[in-house]
FIGU-354418 format. One line per 10 residues: number of its first residue (from 1); their letters; for each residue x, y, z of N, C-alpha, C. Coordinates in steps of 0.1 Angstrom, whole numbers, plus 5000, padded with zeros to 4 digits. Atoms other than C-alpha are relative to their C-alpha. Layout:
% residues N
NUM = A = X/Y/Z/X/Y/Z/X/Y/Z  ...
% end
This chain:
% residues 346
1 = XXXXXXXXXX = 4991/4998/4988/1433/8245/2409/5001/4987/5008  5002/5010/4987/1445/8215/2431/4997/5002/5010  5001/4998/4982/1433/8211/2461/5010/4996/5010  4987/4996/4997/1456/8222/2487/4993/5000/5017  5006/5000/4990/1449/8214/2524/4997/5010/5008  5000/4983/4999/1456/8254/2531/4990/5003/4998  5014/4993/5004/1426/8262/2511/4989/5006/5015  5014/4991/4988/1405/8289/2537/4991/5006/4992  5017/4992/5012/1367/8300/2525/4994/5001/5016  5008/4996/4985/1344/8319/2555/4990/4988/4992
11 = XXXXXXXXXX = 5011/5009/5000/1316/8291/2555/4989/5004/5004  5010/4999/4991/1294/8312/2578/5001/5015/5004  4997/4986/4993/1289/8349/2588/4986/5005/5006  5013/4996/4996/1262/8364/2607/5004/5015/5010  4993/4985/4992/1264/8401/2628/4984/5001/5010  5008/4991/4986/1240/8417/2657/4989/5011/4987  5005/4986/5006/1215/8442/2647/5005/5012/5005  4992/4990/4996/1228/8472/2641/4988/5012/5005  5007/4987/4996/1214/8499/2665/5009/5009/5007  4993/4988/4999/1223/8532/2679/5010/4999/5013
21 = XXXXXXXXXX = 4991/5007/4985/1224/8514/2717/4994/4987/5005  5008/5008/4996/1216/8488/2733/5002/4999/5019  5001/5000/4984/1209/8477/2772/5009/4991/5009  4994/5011/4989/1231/8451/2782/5016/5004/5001  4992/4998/4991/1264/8447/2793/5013/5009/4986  4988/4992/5011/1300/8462/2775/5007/4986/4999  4989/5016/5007/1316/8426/2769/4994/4996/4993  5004/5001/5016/1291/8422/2741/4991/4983/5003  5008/5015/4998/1275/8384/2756/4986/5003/4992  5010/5000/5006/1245/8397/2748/4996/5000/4985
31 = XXXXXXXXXX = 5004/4997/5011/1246/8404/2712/5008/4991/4994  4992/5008/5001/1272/8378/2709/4991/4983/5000  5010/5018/4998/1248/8343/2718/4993/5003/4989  5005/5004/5015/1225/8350/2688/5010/4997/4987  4991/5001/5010/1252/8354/2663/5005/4989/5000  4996/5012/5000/1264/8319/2677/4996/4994/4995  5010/5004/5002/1236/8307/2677/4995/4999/4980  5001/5000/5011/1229/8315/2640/5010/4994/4990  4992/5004/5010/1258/8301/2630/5002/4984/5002  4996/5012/4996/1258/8269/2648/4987/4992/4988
41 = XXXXXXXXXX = 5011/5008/5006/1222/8262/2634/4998/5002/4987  4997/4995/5018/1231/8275/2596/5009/4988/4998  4993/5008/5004/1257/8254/2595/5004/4984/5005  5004/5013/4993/1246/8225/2616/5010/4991/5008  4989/5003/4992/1276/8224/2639/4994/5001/5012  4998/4997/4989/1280/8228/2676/5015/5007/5009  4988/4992/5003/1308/8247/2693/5012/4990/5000  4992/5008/5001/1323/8216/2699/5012/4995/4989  4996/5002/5013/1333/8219/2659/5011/5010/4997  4994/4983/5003/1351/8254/2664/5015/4989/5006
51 = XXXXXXXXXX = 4989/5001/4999/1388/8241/2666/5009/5012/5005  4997/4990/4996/1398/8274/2674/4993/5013/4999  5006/4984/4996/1387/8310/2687/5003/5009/4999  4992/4990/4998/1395/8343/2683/4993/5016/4993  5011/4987/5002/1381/8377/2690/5009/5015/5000  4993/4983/5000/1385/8417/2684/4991/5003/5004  5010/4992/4992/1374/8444/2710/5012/5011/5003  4994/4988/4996/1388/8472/2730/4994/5000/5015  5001/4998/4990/1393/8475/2767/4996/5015/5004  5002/4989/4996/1391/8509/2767/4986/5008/4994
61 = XXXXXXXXXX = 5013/4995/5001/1358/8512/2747/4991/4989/5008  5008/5003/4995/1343/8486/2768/4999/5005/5016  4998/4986/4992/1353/8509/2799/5008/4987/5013  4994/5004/4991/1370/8474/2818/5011/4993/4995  4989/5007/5003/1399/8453/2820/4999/4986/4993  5002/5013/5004/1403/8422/2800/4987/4998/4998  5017/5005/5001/1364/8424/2788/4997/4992/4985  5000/5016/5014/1377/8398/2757/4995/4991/5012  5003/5012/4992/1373/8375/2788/4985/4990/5006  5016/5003/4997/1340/8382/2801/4995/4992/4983
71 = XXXXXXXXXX = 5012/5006/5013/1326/8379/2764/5006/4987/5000  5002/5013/5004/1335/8342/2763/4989/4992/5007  5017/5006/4991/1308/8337/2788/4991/4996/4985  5012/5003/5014/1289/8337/2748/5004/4983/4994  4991/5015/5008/1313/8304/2739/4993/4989/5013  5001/5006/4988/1307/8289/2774/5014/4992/5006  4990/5007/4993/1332/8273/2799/5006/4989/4993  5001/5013/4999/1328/8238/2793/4997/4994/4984  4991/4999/5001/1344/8225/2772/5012/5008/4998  4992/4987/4995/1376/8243/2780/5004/5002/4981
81 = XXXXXXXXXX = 4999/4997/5009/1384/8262/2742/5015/5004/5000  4985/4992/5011/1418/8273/2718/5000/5012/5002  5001/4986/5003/1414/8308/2722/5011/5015/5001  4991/4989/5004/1429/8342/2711/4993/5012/4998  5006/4988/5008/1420/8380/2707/5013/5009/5001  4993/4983/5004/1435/8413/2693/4995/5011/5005  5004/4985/4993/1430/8449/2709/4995/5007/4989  5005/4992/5010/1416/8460/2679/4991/4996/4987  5014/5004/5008/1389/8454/2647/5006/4982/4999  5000/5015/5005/1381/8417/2643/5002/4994/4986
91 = XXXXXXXXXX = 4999/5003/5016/1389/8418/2606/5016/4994/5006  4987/5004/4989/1429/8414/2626/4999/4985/5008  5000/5011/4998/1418/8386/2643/4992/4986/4992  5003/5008/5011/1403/8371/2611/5014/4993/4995  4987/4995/5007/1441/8377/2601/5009/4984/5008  4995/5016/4989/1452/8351/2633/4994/4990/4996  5007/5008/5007/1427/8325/2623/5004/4997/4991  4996/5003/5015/1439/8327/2587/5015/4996/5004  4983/5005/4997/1476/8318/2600/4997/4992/5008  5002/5012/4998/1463/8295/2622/4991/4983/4993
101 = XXXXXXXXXX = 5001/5012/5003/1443/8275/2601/5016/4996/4991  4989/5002/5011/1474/8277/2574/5011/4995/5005  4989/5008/4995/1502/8265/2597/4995/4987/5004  5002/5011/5000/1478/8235/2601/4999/4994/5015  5002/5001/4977/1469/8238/2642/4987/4998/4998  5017/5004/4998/1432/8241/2633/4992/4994/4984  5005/4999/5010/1409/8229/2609/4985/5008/4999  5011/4991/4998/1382/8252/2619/4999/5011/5008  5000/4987/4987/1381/8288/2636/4986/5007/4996  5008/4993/4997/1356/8310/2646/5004/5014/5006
111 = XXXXXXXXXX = 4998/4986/4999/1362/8347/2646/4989/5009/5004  5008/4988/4998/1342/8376/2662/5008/5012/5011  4996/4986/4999/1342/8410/2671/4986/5007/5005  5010/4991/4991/1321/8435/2697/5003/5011/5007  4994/4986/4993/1320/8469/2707/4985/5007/5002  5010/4993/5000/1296/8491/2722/4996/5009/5005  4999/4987/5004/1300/8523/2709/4994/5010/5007  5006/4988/4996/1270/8540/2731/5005/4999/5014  4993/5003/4986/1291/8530/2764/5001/5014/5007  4991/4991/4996/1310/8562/2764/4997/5013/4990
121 = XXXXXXXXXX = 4999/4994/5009/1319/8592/2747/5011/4997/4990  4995/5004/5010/1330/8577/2712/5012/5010/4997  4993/4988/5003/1346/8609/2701/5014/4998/5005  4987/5000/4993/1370/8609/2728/5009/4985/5008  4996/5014/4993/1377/8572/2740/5009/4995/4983  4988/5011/5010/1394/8563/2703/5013/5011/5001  4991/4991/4998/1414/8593/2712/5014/4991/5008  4988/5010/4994/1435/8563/2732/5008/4997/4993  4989/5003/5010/1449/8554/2700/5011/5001/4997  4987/4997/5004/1472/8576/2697/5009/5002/5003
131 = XXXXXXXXXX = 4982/4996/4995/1508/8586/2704/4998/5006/5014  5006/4996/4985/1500/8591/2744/5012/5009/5005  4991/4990/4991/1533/8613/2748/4996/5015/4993  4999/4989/5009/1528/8642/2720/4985/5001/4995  5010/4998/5008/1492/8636/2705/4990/4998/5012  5012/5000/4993/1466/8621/2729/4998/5014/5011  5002/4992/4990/1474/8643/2758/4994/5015/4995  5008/4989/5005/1459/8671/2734/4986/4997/5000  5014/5003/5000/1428/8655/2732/4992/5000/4986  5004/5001/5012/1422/8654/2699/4990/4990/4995
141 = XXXXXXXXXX = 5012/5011/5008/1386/8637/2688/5004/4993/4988  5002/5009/5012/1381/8608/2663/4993/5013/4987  5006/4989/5008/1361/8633/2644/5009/5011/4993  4993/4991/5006/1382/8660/2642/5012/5000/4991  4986/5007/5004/1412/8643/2633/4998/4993/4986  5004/5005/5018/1391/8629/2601/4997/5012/4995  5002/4993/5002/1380/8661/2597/5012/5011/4992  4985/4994/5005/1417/8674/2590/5002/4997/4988  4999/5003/5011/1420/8649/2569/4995/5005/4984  5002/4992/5009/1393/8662/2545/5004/5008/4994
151 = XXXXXXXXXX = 4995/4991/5001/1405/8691/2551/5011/5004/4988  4989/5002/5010/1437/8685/2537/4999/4993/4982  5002/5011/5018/1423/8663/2506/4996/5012/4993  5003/4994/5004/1403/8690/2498/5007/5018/4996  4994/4988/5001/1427/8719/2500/5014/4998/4989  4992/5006/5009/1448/8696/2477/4996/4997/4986  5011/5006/5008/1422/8694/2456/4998/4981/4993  4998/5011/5003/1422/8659/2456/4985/4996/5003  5018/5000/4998/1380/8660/2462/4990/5012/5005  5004/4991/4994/1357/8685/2471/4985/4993/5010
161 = XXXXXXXXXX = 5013/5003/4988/1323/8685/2497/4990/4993/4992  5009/5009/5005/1302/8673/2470/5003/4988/4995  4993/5014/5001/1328/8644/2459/4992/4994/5017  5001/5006/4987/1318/8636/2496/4990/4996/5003  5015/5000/4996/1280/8641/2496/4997/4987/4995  5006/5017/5010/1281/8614/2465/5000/4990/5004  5002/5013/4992/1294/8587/2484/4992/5000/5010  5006/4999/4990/1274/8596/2516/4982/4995/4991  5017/5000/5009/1241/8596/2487/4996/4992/4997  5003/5009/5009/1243/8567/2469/4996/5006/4993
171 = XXXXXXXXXX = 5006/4998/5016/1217/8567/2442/4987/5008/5003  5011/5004/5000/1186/8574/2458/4997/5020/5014  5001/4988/4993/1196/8611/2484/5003/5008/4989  4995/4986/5003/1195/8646/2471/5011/5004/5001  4990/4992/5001/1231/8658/2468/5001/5017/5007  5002/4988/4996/1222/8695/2471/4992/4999/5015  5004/5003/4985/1201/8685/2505/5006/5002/5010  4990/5001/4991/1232/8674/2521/5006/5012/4999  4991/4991/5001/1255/8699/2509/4992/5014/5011  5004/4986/4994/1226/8725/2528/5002/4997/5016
181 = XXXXXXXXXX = 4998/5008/4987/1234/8703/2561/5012/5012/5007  4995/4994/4994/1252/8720/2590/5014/4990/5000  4994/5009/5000/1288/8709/2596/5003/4997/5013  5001/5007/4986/1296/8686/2626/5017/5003/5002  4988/4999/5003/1335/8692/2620/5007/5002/4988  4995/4996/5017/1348/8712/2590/5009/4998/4999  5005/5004/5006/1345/8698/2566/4989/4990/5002  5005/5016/4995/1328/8669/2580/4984/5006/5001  5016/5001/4997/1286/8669/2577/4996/4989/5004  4997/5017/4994/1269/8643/2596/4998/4989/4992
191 = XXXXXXXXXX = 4997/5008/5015/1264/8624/2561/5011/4996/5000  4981/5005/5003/1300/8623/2561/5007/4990/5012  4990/5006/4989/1309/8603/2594/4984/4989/5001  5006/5010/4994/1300/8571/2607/4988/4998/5016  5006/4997/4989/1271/8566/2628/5003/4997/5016  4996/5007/4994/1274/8556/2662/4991/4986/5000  5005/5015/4999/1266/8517/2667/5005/4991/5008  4997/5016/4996/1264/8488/2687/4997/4991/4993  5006/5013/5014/1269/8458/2671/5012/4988/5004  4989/5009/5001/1289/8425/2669/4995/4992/4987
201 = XXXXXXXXXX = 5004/5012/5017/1296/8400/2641/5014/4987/5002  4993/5011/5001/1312/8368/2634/4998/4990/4987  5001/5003/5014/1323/8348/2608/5012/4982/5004  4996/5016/4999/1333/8306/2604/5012/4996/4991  4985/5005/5010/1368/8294/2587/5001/4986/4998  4997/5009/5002/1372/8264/2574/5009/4995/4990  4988/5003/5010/1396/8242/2552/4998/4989/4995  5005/5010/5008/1394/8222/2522/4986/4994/4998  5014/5003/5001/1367/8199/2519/4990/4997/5015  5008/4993/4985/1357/8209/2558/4991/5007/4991
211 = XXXXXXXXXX = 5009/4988/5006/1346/8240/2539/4987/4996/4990  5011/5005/5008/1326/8220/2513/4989/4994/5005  5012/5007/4990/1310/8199/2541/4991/5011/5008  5009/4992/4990/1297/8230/2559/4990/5010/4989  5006/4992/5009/1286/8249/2527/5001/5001/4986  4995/5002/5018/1279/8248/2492/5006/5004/4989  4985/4987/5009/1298/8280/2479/5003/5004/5009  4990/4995/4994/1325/8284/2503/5004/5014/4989  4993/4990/5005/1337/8319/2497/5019/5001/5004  4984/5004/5001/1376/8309/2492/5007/5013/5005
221 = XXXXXXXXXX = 4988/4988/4996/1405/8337/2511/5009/4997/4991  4991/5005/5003/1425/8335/2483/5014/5015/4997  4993/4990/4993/1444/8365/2496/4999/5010/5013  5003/4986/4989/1450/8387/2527/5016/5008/5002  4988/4992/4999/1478/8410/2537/4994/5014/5007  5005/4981/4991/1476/8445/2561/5015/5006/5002  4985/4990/5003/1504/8469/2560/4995/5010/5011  5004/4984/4987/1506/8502/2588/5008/5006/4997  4993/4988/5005/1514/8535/2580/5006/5004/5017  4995/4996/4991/1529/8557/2607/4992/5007/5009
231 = XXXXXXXXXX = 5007/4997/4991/1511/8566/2637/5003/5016/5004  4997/4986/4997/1527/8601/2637/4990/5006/4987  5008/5000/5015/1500/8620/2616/5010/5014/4995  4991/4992/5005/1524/8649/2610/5009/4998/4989  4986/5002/5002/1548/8628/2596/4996/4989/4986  5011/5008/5013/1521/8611/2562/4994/5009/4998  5009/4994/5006/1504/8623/2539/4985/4997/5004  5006/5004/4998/1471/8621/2551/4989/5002/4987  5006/5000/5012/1456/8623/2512/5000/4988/4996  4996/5014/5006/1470/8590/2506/4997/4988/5010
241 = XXXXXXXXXX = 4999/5012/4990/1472/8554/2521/5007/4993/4996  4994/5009/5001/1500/8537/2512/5000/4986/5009  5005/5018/4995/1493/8506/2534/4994/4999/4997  5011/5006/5011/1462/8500/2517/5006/4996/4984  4993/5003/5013/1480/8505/2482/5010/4984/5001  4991/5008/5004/1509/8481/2494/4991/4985/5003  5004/5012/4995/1485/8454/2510/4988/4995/4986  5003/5002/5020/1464/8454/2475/5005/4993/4991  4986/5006/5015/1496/8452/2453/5004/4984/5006  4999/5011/4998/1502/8419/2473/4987/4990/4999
251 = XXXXXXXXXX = 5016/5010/5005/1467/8403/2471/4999/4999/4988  5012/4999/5012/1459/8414/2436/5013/5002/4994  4992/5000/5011/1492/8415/2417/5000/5014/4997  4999/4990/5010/1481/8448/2408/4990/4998/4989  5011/5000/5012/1456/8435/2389/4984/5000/5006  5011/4998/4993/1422/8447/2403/4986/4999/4990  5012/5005/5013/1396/8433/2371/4993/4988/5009  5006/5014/4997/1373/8409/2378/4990/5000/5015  5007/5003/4986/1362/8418/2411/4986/5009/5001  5016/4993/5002/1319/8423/2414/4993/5007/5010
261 = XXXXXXXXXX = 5006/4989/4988/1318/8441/2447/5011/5001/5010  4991/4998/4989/1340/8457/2473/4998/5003/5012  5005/4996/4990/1336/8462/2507/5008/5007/5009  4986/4992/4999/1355/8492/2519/4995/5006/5017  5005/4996/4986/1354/8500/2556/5007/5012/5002  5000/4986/4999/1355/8539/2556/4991/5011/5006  5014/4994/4995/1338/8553/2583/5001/5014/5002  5003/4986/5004/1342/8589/2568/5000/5002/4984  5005/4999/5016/1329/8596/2531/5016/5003/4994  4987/4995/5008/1360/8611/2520/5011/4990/4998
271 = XXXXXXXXXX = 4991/5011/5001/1381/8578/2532/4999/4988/4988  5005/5007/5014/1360/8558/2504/5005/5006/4994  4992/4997/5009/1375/8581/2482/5019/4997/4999  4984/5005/5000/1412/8576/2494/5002/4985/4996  4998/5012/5000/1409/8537/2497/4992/4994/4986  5003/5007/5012/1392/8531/2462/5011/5007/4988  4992/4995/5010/1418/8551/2445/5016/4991/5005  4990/5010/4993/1445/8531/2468/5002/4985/4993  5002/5011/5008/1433/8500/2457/5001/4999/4985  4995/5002/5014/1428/8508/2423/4988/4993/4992
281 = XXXXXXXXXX = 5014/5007/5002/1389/8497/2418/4997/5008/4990  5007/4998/5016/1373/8497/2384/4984/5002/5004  5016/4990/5004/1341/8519/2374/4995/4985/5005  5012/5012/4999/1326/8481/2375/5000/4994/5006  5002/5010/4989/1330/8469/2408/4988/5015/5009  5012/4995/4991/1300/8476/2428/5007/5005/5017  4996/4997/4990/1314/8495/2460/4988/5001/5014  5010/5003/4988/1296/8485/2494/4984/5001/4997  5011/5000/4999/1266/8470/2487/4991/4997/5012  5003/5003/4989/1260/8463/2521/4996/5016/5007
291 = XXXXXXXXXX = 4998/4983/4990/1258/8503/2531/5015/5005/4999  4988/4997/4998/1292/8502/2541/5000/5008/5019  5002/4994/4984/1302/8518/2579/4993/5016/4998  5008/4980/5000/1282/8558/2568/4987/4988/5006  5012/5007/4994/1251/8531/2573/5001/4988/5010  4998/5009/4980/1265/8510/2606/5014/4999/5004  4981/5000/4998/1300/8512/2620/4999/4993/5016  5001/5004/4985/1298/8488/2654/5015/4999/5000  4981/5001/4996/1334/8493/2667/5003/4990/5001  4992/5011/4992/1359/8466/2665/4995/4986/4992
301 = XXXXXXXXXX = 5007/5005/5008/1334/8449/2644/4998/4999/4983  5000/4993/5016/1332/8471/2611/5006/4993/4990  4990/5005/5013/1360/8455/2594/4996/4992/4997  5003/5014/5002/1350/8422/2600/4988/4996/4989  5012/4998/5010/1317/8429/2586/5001/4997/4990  4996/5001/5016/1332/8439/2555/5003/4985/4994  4993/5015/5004/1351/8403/2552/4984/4994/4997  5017/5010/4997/1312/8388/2561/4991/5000/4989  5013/5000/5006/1291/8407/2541/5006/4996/4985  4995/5004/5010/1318/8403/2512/4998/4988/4996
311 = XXXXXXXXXX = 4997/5017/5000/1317/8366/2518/4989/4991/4998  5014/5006/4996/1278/8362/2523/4996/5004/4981  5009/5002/5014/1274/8375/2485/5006/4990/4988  4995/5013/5007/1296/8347/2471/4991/4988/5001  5007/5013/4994/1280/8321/2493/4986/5001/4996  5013/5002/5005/1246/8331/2479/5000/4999/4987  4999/5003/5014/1255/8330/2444/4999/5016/4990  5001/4985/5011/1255/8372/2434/5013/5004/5003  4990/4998/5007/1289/8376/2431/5011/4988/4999  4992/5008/5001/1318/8353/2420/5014/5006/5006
321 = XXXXXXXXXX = 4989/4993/5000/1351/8376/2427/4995/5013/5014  5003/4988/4994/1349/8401/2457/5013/5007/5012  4995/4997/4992/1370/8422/2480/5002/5006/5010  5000/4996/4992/1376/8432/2509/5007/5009/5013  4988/4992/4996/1392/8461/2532/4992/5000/5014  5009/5002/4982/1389/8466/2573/5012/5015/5007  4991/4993/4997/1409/8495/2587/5001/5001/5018  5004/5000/4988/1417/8503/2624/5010/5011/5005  4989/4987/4994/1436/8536/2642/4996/5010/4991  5005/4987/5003/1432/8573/2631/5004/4999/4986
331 = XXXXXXXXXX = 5000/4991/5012/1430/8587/2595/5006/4988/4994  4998/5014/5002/1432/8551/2583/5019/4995/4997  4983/5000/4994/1466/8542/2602/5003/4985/4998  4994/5018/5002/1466/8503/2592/4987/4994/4993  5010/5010/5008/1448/8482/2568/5004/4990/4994  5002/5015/5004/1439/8449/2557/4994/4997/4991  5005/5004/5013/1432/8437/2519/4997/4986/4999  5006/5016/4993/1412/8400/2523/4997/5001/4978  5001/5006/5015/1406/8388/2481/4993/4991/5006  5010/5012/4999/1378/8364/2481/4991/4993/4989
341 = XXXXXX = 5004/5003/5011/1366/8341/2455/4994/4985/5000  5007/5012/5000/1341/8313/2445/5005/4990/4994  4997/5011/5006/1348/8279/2432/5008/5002/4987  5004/4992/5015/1347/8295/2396/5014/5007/4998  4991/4993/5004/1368/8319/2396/5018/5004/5013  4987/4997/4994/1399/8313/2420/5010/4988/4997
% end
């Protein structure tokens, strides 16, 4: 393949530990300066290198106004920065980055994402999401509202509670264990839903032989694309995802071979099943070897992860081919398909 000054590969990813809460503030600084930090001295920059910025959060899960702003306190003032964020998962403002290095404004961005999920009541604060004349003002939980979903998959037979337990089990839980579990929203056992988590993560973009100067296997973007379904859930099938399907068919031709691990941001068991049937993933790609969000879901964060942790197993040398999905809004109401690949194989 020529080289092409376009060429984007993450160079660098690092995330927060993921726990249930943590003690500091809701603009995320705190969990935000190590992840810098880790990246500055991994890849032996300073921020002075970051050509451009750009973050995903949520005003209304950090419980103030404009609290993208506070978190730059983590970047610092001085020198004054490029910066940009999105109201929603930072896999999205991976999405800006990737259009801004590609129109050729930056030759280096830095993307992150923070949320902290033990702020509030989770349940009911993504409840903002939705259609605020006809749906929110019901009050309809995050939970429940995935819960339907099941619901419906399974009354369609399109999976049943132990299709659900499997993915919640890996290789290594009891099946029948779970299945004896109380439910938290039926269908829904707590196996089945994302934990709550604080967390942030971030990840480095670069271009051409930038990318080769910062790291020795750039993990190459050599596709992204996000499609949105319709925010009316009355008005979709909620068994299906066609915006995941169409943003696939544009990354991957339709041809989904080759790829050695996926990373599917599904933070309810049953959505792993919609979105690997969406996509179209073969028995022999390894699906979230990272956990996936059933084992850490930091809001706002999650997707990005996926991109990171997709990107961190290229850059080490255990996969060549990998991909990656980030979703964001109820009963996965918009998604983003990221294709990523090593030297080798793109």
């Amino acid at each position: 393949m020529n080289e092409r000054s376009t060429d984007i590969a993450v160079v660098g990813f690092a995330h927060a530990p993921h726990v249930p809460e943590t003690y500091g503030t809701t603009n995320g600084v705190e969990m935000l300066v190590p992840c810098f930090q880790q990246l500055y001295t991994r890849l032996g920059i300073t921020k002075t290198d970051i050509d451009f910025w750009c973050s995903g959060s949520s005003d209304f899960l950090a419980g103030r106004a404009f609290s993208f702003i506070s978190a730059i306190d983590s970047i610092g003032a001085v020198p004054p920065i490029n910066e940009s964020h999105v109201e929603m998962d930072a896999a999205w403002a991976l999405y800006e980055a990737f259009v801004k290095l590609k129109s050729g404004q930056a030759t280096t961005a830095l993307v992150y994402g923070f949320g902290k999920s033990s702020a509030g009541t989770l349940r009911q604060i993504l409840t903002m999401q939705l259609d605020p004349y006809v749906v929110a003002p019901l009050w309809p939980d995050s939970v429940s509202i995935a819960g339907l979903q099941a619901r419906a998959g399974i009354d369609a037979g399109r999976w049943t509670e132990r299709d659900m337990a499997a993915v919640a089990a890996g290789s290594d839980v009891d099946i029948e264990s779970l299945l004896a579990t109380p439910y938290v929203a039926d269908p829904l056992r707590a196996h089945d839903v994302a934990p709550i988590t604080d967390g942030a993560a971030a990840i480095v973009l670069a271009i051409g032989d930038r990318a080769r100067e910062l790291c020795e296997r750039p993990a190459w973007i050599t596709g992204m694309a996000h499609r949105v379904d319709s925010p009316v859930l009355g008005a979709r099938d909620l068994t299906v995802s066609p915006s995941t399907s169409a943003a696939a068919q544009q990354v991957t031709g339709g041809d989904t071979s080759g790829f050695d691990i996926a990373e599917l941001h599904a933070p309810y068991s049953h959505q792993q099943l919609i979105l690997t049937e969406a996509i179209g993933l073969k028995p022999e790609t390894v699906v979230n070897p990272s956990g996936g969000a059933l084992a850490a879901n930091p809001m706002f964060a999650a997707g990005l992860e996926r991109i990171g942790f997709a990107a961190e197993a290229i850059i080490a040398g255990t996969a060549n081919r990998a991909l990656a999905h980030a979703t964001s809004g109820a009963a996965l109401q918009q998604n983003l398909v990221t294709v990523l690949d090593s030297e080798a194989t793109r």
